[in-house]
ROMAR-437906 format. One record per residue (C-alpha): x, y, z. Coordinates in steps of 0.2 Angstrom, whole numbers, plus 5000, padded with zeros to 4 digits. Each point is the difference from the previous one (the first is absolute). Example, Ala and Ser with C-alpha at 12.3 -4.5 7.8 and 13.67 -1.06 7.14 Angstrom:
# ROMAR-437906
506249785039/500650174997/
END
This chain:
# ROMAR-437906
559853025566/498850134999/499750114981/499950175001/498850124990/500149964981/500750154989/498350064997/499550015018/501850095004/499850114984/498250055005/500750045018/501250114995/498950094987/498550035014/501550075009/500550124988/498350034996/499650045018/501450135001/499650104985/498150025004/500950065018/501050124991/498650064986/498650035016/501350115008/500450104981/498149994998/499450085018/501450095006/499250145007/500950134985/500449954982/501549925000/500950134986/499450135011/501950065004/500749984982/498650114992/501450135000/501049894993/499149924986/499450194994/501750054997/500649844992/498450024990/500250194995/501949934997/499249864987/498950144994/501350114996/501349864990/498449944988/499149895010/498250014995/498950085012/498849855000/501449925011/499550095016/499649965019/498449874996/501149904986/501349995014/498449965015/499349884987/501549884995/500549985019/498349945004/500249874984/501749955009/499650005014/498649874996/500849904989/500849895016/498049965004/499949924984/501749925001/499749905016/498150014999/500249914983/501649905005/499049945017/498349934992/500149834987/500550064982/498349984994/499450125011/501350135003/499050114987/499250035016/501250115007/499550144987/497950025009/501049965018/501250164994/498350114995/499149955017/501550035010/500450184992/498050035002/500249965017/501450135002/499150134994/498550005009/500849985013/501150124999/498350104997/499249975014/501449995013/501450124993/499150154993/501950084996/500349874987/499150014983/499149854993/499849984978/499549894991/501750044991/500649925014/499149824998/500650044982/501749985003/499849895014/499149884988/501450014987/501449995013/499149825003/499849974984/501950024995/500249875013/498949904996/500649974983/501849985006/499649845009/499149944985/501650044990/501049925012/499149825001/500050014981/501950024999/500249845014/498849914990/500950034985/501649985008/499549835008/499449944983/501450014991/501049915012/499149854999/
END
């Protein structure tokens, strides 16, 4: 009878998989040929004026809201990035995140002169990575605790 793969092997399959998916999905958000709020600005500026209106301070405006969604939607690419690579390198996903959000940018750059590239941008991008980052650490941690004071 034949073995099949170990539950690293299957683990690191599925997580490529995943991995694979959401850098389909984020080079679609990233070059799609408009921004991809560009049909909700309406929207968010009356939500906004709404806020404004009911106390909200007016530092929480449009590039608040632009900013946190690049920090989540970056914080998968440190998740799987980190979750995919051996512990003792999965702080690796936090540069892997900066080179990847450069790479968006200048590309968008160069071939989407519609959308805008910032540095804020890579900022965010960077934390977003980051954040997930860190929650694979705290994760191991926990198991590790966990599976310690079993024994």
């Amino acid at each position: 009878m034949t073995a099949g793969p170990s539950g690293t092997v299957r683990r690191r399959r599925f997580l490529a998989a995943l991995l694979a998916g959401y850098l389909l999905v984020l080079s679609l958000i990233a070059f799609w040929p408009s921004p991809v709020d560009e049909g909700a600005s309406g929207f968010i500026a009356r939500f906004l004026g709404f806020l404004h209106r009911n106390g909200v301070p007016g530092w929480f405006d449009y590039n608040l809201i632009e900013s946190g969604a690049n920090v989540l939607l970056f914080i998968p690419f440190g998740v799987l990035v980190a979750a995919y690579l051996p512990l003792r390198h999965a702080w690796l996903a936090l540069p892997a995140g900066v080179v990847a959000s450069l790479c968006i940018e200048l590309g968008q750059e160069q071939f989407r002169p519609e959308r805008f590239a910032t540095p804020r941008d890579v900022l965010a991008n960077a934390l977003g990575a980051a954040v997930g980052t860190v929650a694979v650490y705290a994760w191991a941690h926990r198991h590790s605790e966990e599976d310690t004071e079993r024994r």
